[in-house]
C-alpha positions in Angstrom: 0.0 0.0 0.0 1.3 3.6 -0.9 0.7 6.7 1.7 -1.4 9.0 0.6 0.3 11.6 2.1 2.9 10.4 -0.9 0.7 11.0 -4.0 -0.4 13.7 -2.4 2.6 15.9 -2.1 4.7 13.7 -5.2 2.2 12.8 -8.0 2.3 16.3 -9.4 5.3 17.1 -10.9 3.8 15.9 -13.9 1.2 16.6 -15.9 -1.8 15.0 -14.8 -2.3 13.3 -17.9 0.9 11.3 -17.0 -0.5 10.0 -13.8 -3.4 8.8 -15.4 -1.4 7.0 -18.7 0.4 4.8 -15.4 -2.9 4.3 -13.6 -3.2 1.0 -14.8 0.4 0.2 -13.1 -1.6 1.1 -9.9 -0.8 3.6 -7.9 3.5 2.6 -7.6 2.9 3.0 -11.4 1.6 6.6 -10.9 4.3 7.5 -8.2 7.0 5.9 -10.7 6.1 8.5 -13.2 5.7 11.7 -10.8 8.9 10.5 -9.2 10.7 10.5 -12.7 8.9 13.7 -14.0 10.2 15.7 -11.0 13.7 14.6 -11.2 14.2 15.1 -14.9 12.6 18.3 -14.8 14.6 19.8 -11.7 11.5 21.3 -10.0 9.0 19.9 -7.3 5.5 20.2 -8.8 2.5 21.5 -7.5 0.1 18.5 -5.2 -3.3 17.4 -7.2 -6.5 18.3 -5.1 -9.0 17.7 -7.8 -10.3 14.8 -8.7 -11.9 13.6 -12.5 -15.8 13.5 -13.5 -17.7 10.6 -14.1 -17.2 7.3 -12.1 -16.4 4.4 -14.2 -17.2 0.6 -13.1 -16.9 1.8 -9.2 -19.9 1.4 -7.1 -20.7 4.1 -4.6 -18.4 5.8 -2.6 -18.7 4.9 1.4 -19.0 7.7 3.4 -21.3 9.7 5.7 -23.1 13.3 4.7 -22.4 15.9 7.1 -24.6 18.4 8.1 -25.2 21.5 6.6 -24.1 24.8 7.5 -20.5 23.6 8.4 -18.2 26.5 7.3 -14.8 26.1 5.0 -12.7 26.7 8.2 -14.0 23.5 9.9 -13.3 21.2 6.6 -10.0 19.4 4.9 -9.2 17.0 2.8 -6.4 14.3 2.4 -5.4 11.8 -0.2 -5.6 8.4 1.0 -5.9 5.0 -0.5 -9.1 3.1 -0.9 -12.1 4.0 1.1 -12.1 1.1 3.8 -10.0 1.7 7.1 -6.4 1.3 5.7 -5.8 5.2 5.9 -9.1 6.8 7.3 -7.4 7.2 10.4 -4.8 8.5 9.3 -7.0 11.0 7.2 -8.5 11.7 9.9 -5.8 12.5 11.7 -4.5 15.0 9.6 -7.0 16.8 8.5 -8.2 17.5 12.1 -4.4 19.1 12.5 -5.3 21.3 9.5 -8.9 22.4 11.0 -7.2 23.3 14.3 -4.5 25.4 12.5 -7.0 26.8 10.1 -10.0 27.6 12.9 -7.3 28.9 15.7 -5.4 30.9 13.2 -2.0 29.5 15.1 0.0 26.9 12.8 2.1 26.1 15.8 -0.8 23.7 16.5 -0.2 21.3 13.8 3.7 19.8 15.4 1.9 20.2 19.1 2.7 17.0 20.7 -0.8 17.6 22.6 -2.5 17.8 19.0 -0.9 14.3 17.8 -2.1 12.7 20.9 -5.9 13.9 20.3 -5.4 12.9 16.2 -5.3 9.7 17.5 -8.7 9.5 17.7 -9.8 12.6 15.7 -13.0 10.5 14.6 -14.9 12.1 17.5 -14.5 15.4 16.1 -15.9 14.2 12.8 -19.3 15.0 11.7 -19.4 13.6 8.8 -17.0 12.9 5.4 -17.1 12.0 2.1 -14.5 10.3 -0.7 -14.1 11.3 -4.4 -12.5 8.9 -6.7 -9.1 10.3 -8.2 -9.3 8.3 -11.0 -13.2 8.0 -11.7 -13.2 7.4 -15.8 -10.1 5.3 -16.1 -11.2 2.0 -17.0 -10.2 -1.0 -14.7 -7.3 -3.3 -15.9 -6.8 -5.9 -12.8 -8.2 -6.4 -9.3 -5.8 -4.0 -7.7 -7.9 -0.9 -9.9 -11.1 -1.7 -7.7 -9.7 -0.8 -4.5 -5.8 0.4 -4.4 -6.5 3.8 -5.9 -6.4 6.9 -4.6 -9.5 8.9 -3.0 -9.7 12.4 -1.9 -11.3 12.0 1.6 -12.6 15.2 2.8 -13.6 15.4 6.4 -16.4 17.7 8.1 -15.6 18.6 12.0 -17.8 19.3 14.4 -17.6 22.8 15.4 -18.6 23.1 18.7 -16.4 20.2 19.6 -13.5 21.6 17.7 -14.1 24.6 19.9 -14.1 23.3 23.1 -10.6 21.2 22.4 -9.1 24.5 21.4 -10.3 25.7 24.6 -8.4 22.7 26.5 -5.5 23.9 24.3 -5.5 27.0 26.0 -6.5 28.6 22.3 -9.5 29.6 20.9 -11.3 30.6 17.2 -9.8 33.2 15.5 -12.9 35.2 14.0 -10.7 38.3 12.5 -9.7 39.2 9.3 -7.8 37.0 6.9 -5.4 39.2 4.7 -5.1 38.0 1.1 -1.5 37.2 0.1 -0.5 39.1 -2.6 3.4 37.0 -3.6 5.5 39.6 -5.7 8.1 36.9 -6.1 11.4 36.8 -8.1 11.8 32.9 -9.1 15.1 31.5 -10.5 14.4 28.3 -11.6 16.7 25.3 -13.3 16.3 26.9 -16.7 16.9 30.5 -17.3 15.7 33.0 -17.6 14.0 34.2 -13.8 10.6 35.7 -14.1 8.4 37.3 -11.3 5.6 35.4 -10.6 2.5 37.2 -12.2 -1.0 36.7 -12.3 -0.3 35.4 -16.1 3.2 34.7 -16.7 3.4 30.6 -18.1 6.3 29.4 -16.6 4.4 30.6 -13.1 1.6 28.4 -14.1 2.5 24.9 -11.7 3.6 27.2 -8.8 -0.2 29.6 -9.1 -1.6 26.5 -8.2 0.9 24.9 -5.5 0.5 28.5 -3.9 -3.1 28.4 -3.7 -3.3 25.4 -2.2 -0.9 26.1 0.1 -2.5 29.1 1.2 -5.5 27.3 1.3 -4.0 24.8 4.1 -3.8 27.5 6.5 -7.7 29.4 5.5 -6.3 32.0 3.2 -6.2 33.1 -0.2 -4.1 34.4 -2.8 -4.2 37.1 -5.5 -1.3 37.5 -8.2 -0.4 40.5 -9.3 -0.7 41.6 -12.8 2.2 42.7 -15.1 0.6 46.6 -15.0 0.6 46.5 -11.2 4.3 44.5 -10.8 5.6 48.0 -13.8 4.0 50.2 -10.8 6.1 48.9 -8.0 8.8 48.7 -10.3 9.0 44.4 -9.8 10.7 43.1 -12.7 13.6 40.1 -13.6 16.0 43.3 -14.3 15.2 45.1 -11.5 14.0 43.2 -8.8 13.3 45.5 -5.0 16.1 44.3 -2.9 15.6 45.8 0.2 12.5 46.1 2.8 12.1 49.6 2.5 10.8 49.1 -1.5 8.1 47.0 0.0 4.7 48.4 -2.2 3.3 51.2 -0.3 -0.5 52.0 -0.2 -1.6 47.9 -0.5 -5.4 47.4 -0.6 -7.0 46.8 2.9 -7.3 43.2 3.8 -3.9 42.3 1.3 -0.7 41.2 3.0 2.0 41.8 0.5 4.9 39.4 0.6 8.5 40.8 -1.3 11.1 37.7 -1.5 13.2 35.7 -3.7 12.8 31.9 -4.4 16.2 30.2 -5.9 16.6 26.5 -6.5 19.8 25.6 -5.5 21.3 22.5 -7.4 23.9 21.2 -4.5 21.2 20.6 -2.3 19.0 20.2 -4.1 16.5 22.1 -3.3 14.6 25.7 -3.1 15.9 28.5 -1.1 13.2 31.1 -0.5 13.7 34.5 1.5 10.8 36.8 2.5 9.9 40.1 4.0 6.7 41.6 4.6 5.2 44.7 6.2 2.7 44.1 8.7 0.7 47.1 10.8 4.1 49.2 9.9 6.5 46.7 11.3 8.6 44.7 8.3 9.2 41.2 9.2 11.8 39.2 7.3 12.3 35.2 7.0 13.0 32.3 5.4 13.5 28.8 4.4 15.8 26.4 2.5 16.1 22.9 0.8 12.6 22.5 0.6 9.8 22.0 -2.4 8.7 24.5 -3.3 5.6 23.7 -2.4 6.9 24.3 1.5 8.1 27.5 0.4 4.8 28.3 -0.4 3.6 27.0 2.8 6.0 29.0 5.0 4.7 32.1 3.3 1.5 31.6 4.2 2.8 30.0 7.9 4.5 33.6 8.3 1.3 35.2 7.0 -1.1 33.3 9.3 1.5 34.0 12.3 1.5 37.3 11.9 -2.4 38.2 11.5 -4.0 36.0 14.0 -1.2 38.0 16.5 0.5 34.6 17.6 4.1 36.1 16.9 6.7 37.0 14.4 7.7 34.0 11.2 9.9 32.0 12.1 
């Protein structure tokens, strides 16, 4: 059996038409294919969160409706494989760590020792959940297609109860407002030449995505800039702002701007990402290294969520 926690951060290097040309490997075929995508191309890919219309030779989906009303905070979703019990735990488990970061607005909660002890049973949180085929409309070519595939399980939490364990945490729901990330980004990738990630800009296209569900981990959004607006703030390859003081002045209310550089570094391999940000009038500056870049992506929006929920400074 493959993690899904696997597929879901490695089968998306490539195109998702190359996952499904391996699907009838199973799902090793599928990971063969990411896993040899990414390396020949240099550059982590962006995770797959959505799943294909039309079921094909699969009988319905196991599962239990939740109630209505349940808001977007008190939701997640994992990749798992098959819908029996093999990884609904662990599912479970980590999409209750995502709901608590996400409803709290403090991502420290998601390594608290104290949170991995309640994941363990994080099906008394759950109000309900339902699974989506990954690879509804491929056809079937052995036994292993009718049940080692992947599903996206999304989970529905209880609120109340979700409350009331933040209140044993010593936390509590964070009902303010969530800034929109707005990324003006210099990336230098394995091929030349860099590019600012823009709102429209191709070679951005695999990152958009990775950032948006990255931000999306920790409840907030993301809006790229356009080439007009990156001229005004004078954000380009040749002349990128290199200090915190050219941070854009005048941002639209309810935008968090972040200024940085992401590099991918060959020797370790890996991407080396450095951020600043201004925040109430303060700047705050941080960074990460040897990562995807989806986790560059995720520490922006780590340092984001820090920052406006008032937990502290990134880190």
């Amino acid at each position: 059996m493959v993690p899904g926690q696997t597929l879901r951060r490695w089968c998306t290097g490539v195109r998702v038409r190359a996952c499904i040309a391996a699907a009838p490997l199973g799902i090793a075929g599928v990971l063969a294919v990411a896993t040899r995508s990414a390396s020949a191309q240099g550059s982590p890919p962006v995770r797959v969160r959505a799943g294909f219309m039309g079921a094909y030779l699969m009988p319905p989906r196991p599962g239990k409706p939740p109630p209505p009303g349940i808001g977007p905070a008190y939701r997640a979703y994992e990749i798992v494989t098959g819908t029996d019990m093999r990884q609904r735990p662990w599912g479970f488990a980590q999409c209750l760590r995502e709901v608590l970061v996400k409803v709290s607005g403090d991502p420290r909660l998601r390594n608290d020792p104290r949170v991995a002890a309640l994941a363990v049973h994080a099906d008394r949180f759950v109000a309900g959940f339902t699974y989506a085929d990954m690879m509804a409309g491929i056809p079937l070519h052995d036994d292993q297609g009718t049940y080692d595939r992947p599903y996206k399980l999304t989970v529905y939490f209880d609120p109340a109860r979700i409350d009331s364990v933040l209140a044993q945490l010593g936390e509590r729901p964070w009902r303010g407002v969530r800034p929109v990330i707005v990324p003006v980004l210099l990336v230098t990738g394995l091929k030349p030449p860099p590019y600012v990630l823009s709102a429209h800009i191709p070679e951005g296209a695999d990152q958009r995505g990775s950032f948006v569900n990255a931000a999306h981990e920790f409840g907030l959004r993301v809006r790229f800039p356009g080439k007009a607006e990156l001229g005004a703030w004078g954000a380009s390859a040749e002349r990128f702002p290199s200090r915190a003081a050219r941070l854009p002045a005048g941002q639209t209310p309810g935008e968090m701007v972040v200024l940085g550089t992401l590099r991918w570094n060959e020797t370790l391999p890996g991407w080396i990402g450095r951020w600043r940000t201004r925040w109430h009038g303060v700047v705050y500056a941080w960074g990460v290294s040897g990562v995807t870049y989806d986790d560059a992506f995720r520490d922006i929006a780590r340092g984001v969520l820090l920052l406006a929920a008032g937990h502290g400074p990134p880190n």
